[in-house]
C-alpha positions as CSV (number, residue, x, y, z in Angstrom):
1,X,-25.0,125.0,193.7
2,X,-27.7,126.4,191.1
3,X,-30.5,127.8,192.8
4,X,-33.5,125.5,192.8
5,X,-36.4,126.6,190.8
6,X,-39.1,127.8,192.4
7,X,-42.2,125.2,192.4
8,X,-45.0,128.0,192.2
9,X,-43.2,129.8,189.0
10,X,-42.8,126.2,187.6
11,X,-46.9,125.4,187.7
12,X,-47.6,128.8,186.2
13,X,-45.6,127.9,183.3
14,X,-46.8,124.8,183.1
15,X,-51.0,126.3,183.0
16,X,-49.3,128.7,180.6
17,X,-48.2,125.7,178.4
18,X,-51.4,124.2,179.2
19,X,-53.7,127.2,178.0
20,X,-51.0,126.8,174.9
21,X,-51.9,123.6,174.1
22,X,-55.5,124.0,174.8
23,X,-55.2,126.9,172.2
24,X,-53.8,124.6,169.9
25,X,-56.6,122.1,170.0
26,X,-59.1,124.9,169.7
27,X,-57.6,125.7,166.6
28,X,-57.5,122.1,165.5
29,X,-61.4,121.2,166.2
30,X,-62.1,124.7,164.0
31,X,-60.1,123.3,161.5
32,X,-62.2,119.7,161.9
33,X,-65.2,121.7,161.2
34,X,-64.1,123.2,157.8
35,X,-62.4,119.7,156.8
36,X,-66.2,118.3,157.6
37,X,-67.8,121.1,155.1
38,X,-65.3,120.9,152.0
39,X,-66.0,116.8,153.0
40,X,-69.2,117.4,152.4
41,X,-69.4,119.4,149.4
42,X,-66.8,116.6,147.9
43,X,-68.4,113.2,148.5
44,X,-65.0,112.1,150.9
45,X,-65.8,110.0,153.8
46,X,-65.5,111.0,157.6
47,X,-64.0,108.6,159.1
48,X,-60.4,107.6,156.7
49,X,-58.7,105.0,158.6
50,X,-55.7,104.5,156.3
51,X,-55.4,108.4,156.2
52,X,-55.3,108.3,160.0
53,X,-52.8,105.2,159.8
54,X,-50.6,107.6,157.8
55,X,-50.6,110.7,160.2
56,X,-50.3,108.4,163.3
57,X,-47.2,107.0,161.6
58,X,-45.8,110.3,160.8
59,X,-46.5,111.6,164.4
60,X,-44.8,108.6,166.2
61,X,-42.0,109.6,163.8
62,X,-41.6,113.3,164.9
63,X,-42.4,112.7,168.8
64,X,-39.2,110.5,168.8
65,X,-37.0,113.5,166.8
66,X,-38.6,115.2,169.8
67,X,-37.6,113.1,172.3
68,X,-41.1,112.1,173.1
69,X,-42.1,108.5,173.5
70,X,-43.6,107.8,170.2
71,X,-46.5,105.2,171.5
72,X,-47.8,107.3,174.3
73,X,-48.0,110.5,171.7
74,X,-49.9,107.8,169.3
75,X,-51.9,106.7,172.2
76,X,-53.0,110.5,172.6
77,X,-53.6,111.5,169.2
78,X,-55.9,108.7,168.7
79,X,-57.9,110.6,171.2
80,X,-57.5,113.5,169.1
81,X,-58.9,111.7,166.0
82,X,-62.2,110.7,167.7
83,X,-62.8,114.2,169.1
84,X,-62.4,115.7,165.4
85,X,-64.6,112.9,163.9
86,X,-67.3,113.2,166.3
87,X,-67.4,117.2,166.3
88,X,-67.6,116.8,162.6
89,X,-70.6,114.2,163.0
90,X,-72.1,116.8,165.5
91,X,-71.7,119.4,163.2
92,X,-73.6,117.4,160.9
93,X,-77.1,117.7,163.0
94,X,-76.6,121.7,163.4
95,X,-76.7,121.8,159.6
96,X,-79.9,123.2,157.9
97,X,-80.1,120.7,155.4
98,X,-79.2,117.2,156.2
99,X,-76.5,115.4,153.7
100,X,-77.3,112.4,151.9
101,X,-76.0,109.2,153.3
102,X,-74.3,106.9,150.7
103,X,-72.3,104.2,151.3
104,X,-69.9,102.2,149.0
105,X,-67.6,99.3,148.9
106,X,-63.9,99.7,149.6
107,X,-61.6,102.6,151.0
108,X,-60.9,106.1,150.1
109,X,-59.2,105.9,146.6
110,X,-60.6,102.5,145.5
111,X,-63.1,103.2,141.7
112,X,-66.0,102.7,143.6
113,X,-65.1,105.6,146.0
114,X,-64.5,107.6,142.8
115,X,-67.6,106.4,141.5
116,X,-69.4,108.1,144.3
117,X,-67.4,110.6,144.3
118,X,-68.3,111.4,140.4
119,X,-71.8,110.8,141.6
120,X,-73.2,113.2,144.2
121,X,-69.7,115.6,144.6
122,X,-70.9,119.1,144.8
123,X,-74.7,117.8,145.7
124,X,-76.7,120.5,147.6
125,X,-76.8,119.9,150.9
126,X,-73.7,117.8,150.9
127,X,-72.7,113.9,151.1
128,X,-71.8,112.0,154.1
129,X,-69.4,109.3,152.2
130,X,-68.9,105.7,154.5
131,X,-66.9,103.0,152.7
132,X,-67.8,99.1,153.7
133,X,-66.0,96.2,153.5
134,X,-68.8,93.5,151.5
135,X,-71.9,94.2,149.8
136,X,-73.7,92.4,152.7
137,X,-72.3,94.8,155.0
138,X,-73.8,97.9,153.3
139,X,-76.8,96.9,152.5
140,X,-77.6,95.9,156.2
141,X,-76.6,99.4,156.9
142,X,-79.0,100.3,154.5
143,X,-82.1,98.2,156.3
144,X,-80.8,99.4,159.7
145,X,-81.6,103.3,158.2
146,X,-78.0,104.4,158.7
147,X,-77.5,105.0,155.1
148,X,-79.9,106.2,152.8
149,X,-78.4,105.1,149.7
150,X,-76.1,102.5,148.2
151,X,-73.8,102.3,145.1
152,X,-72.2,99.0,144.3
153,X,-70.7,97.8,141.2
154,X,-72.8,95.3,139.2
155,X,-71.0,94.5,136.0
156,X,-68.0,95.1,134.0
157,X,-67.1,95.3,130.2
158,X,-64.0,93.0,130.8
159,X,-64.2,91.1,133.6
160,X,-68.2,91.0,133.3
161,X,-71.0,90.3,136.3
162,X,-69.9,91.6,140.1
163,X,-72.1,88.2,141.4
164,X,-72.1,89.3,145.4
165,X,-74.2,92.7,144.1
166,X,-76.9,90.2,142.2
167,X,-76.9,88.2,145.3
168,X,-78.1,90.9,147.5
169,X,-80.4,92.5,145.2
170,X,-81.8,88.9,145.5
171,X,-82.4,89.0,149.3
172,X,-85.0,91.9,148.5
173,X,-83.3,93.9,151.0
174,X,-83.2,97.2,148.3
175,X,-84.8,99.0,145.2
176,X,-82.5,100.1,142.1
177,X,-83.1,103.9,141.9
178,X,-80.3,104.3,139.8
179,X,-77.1,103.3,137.4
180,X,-73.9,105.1,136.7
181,X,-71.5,104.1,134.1
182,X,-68.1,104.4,134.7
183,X,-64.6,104.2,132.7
184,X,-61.9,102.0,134.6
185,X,-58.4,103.3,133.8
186,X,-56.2,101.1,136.0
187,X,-52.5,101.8,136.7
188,X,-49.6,99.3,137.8
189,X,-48.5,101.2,141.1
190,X,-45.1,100.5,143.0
191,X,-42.8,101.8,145.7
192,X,-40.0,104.4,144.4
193,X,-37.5,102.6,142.6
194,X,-39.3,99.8,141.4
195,X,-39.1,98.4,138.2
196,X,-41.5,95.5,135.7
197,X,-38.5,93.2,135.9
198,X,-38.1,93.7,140.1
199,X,-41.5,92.5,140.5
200,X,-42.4,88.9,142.0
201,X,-46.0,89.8,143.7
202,X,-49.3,92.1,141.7
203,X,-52.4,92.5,143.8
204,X,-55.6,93.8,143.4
205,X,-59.1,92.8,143.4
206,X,-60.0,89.7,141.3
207,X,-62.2,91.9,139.4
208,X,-59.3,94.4,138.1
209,X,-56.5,91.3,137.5
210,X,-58.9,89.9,135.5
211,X,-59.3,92.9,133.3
212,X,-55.3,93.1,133.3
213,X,-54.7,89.2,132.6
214,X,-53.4,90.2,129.2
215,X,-50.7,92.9,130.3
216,X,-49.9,90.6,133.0
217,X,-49.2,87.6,130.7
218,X,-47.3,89.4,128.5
219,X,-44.9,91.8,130.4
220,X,-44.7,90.5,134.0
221,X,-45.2,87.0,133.5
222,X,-42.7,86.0,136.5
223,X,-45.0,88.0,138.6
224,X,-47.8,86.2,140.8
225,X,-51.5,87.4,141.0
226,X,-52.2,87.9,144.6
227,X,-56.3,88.7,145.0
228,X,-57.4,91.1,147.5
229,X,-60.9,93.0,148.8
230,X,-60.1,96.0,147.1
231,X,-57.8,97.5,144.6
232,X,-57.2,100.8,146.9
233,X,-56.7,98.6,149.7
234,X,-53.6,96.4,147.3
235,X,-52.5,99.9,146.7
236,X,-52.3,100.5,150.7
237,X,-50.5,97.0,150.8
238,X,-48.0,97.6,148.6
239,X,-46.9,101.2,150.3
240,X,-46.8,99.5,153.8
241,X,-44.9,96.7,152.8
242,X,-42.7,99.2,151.0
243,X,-41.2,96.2,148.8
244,X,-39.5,97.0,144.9
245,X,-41.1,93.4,144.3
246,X,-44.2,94.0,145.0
247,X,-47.1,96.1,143.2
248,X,-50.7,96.7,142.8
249,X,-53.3,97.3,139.9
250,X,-55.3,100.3,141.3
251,X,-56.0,103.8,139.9
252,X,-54.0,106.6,139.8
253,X,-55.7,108.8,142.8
254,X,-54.7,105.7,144.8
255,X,-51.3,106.5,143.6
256,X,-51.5,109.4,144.5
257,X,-53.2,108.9,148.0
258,X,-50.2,106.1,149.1
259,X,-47.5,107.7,148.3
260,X,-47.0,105.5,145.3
261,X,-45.2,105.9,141.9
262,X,-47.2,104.6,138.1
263,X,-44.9,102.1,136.7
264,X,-47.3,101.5,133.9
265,X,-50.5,102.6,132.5
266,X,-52.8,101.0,129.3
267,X,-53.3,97.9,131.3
268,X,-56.7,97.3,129.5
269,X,-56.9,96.0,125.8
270,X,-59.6,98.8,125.5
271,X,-61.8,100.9,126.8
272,X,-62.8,99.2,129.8
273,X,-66.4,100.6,132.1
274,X,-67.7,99.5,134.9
275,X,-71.7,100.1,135.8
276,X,-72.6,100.7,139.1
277,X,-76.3,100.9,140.8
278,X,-78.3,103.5,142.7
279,X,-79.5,100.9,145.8
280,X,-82.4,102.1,148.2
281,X,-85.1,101.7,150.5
282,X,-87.8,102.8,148.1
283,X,-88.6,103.6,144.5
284,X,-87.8,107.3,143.2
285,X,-90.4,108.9,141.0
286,X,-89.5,109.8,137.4
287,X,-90.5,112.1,135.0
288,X,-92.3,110.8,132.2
289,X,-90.0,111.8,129.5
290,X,-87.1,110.3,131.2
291,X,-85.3,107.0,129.1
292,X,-85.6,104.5,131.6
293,X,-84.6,101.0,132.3
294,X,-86.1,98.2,134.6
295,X,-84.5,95.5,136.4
296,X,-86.3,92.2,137.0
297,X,-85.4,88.8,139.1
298,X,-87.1,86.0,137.7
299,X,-87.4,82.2,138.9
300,X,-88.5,80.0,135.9
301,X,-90.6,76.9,136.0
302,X,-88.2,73.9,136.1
303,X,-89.5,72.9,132.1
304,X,-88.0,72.5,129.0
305,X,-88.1,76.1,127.2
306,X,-89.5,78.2,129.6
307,X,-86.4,80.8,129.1
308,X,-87.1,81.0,125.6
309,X,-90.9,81.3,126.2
310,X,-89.6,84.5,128.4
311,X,-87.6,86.1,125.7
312,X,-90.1,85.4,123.1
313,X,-93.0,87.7,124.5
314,X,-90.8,90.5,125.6
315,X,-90.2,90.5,121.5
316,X,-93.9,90.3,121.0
317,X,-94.8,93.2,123.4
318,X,-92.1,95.3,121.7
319,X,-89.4,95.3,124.7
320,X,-86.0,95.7,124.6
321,X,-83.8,93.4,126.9
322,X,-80.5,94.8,127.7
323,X,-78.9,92.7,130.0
324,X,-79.7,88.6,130.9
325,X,-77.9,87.0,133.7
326,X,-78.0,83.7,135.5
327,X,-77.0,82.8,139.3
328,X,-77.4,79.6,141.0
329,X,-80.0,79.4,143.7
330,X,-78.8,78.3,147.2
331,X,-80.2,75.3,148.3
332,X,-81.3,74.3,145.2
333,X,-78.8,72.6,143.3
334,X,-79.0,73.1,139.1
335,X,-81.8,75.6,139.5
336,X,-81.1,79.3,138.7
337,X,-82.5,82.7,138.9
338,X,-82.4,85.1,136.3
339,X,-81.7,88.9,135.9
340,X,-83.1,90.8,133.0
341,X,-82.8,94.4,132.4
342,X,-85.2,95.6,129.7
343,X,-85.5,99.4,128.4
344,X,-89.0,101.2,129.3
345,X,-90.8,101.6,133.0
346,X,-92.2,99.0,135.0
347,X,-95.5,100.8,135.1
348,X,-95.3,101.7,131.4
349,X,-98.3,99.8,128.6
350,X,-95.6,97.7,127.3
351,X,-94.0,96.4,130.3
352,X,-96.5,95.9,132.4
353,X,-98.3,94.3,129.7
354,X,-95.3,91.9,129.2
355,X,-94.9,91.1,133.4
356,X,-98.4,89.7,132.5
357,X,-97.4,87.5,130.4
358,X,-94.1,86.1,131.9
359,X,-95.9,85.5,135.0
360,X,-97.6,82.0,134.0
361,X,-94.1,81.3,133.0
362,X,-92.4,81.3,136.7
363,X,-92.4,80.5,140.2
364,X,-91.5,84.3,141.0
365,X,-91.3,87.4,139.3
366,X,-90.3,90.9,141.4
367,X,-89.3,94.0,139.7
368,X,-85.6,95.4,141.3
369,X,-86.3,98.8,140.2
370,X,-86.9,101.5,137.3
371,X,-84.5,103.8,137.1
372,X,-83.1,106.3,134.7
373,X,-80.6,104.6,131.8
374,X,-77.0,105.8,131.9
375,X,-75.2,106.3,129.5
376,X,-71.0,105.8,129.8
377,X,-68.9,108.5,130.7
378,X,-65.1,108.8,131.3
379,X,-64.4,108.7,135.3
């Protein structure tokens, strides 16, 4: 009969593993602490939940080679997780400088994310990234003072106007402070070993199949649309369903962040951009030499005309409308509001002179923000 180990030798092995482990996790929050700088020199969120999906996934995979039950290992790693996030977020106060909060709507990977990204990477003092789910979402974040600035796509030069961003700039809940224009370069993305003529199911945000109804039409026409929140998020779908038939319009550092392969590119007809806005709590000063552009929601008097009244003395005071948009009011049915970006500042001789004379003209007039005019760029 094997002698029986001793009990006392047994617990000091067991503190030894102990001090091991406790070693390990040492390590680990040190690591959590650079991760949270090069975050923040980078524009990538904190907190990535499909990124943690992945790793918890992985991990459930390797406890079981170990021998380990999978769900308890899950179960403690999740634990993990929220230690590392919330000694990055301490980290955060200890900082000198205090990073800009911006939030932005989607997941890691989606083009608003690489919008931001484009944005404020590299900004001094660094960028604390948080994606939301709806525009209503962030800007409430925004009033609560938990972010201190939005970005959230307002138009497109395919699909054209983003309407939930018009209706919240409507609520008055936010000040434009700023536009970025970026170029859309969508990719069809499926599992390994998929191919066009496997394919039964595309999704992606309404926004992006619109701008891809063409390819769709003409070289997967036996596929079905499927509309989604996000593009990043289809791109998440397809690698968890891990199905040959199934594939999402996304771009390709969603490709790349899934796990997924490009079965097509040059969805677009063209050169496709999509503008974003600078959303906050209140107006940035600008230099006097820098181009500008103001944003205006107006409510006409219900008459015959009136729009064209508008229109008429911008011409006369010399101001340049860019951009004229309609949206139903709610509760009002057949009545609109309309959005009219014109070049120059608010407080400049020529547009303030022209608010004058629009005012007789409507039932409201508020200015949405000056800002400086961006020009496209490739993203």
């Amino acid at each position: 009969m094997a002698d029986t180990p001793d009990l006392d030798t047994l617990r000091a092995a067991l503190e030894r593993v102990d001090d091991d482990i406790l070693d390990a996790l040492q390590r680990r929050m040190a690591l959590a602490d650079d991760v949270a700088r090069a975050k923040l020199v980078t524009a990538w969120p904190f907190r990535d939940p499909q990124r943690e999906d992945l790793l918890l996934r992985k991990l459930r995979g390797r406890a079981a080679e170990r021998g380990l039950d999978p769900h308890e290992v899950e179960r403690l790693y999740r634990v993990i997780l929220d230690m590392s996030v919330a000694r990055q977020q301490a980290l955060v106060t200890r900082l000198d400088t205090t990073p800009l909060r911006v939030g932005y709507l989607g997941v890691e990977g989606s083009y608003s994310h690489l919008a931001a990204r484009q944005r404020y990477g590299h900004r001094q003092g660094g960028v604390l990234l948080t994606g939301f789910d709806s525009a209503r979402q962030a800007v409430e974040a925004l009033k609560k003072g938990e972010q201190d600035l939005l970005l959230m796509p307002i138009e497109n030069t395919t699909a054209g106007t983003i309407n939930e961003t018009y209706d919240v700039l409507a609520a008055g809940d936010g000040v434009i402070t700023g536009e970025l224009v970026s170029q859309v370069d969508h990719r069809l993305l499926g599992v390994k070993g998929a191919k066009l003529e496997d394919l039964r199911e595309v999704l992606s945000h309404p926004q992006a199949l619109a701008q891809c109804e063409d390819y769709l039409r003409t070289h997967v026409p036996w596929a079905r649309a499927v509309l989604g929140p996000d593009t990043a998020v289809a791109a998440r779908t397809v690698a968890d369903r891990n199905d040959v038939t199934v594939a999402a319009i996304a771009s390709e550092s969603a490709a790349s962040r899934f796990g997924l392969v490009v079965l097509a590119s040059d969805l677009q007809p063209g050169a496709d951009f999509t503008r974003f806005v600078e959303v906050g709590r209140q107006p940035t000063p600008l230099a006097p030499d820098v181009p500008c552009k103001t944003s205006l929601l107006v409510v006409l008097e219900h008459r015959p005309g009136a729009l064209g009244q508008v229109l008429q003395r911008l011409t006369q005071r010399g101001v340049n409308l860019t951009k004229l948009e309609s949206r139903p009011i709610p509760g009002a049915p057949w009545q609109y509001r309309f959005y009219l970006d014109v070049e120059g500042h608010a407080a400049s001789a020529s547009v303030t002179a022209a608010l004058e004379d629009l005012r007789p003209l409507t039932s409201s007039l508020r200015v949405l923000g000056t800002y400086p005019r961006a020009e496209p760029i490739d993203g």
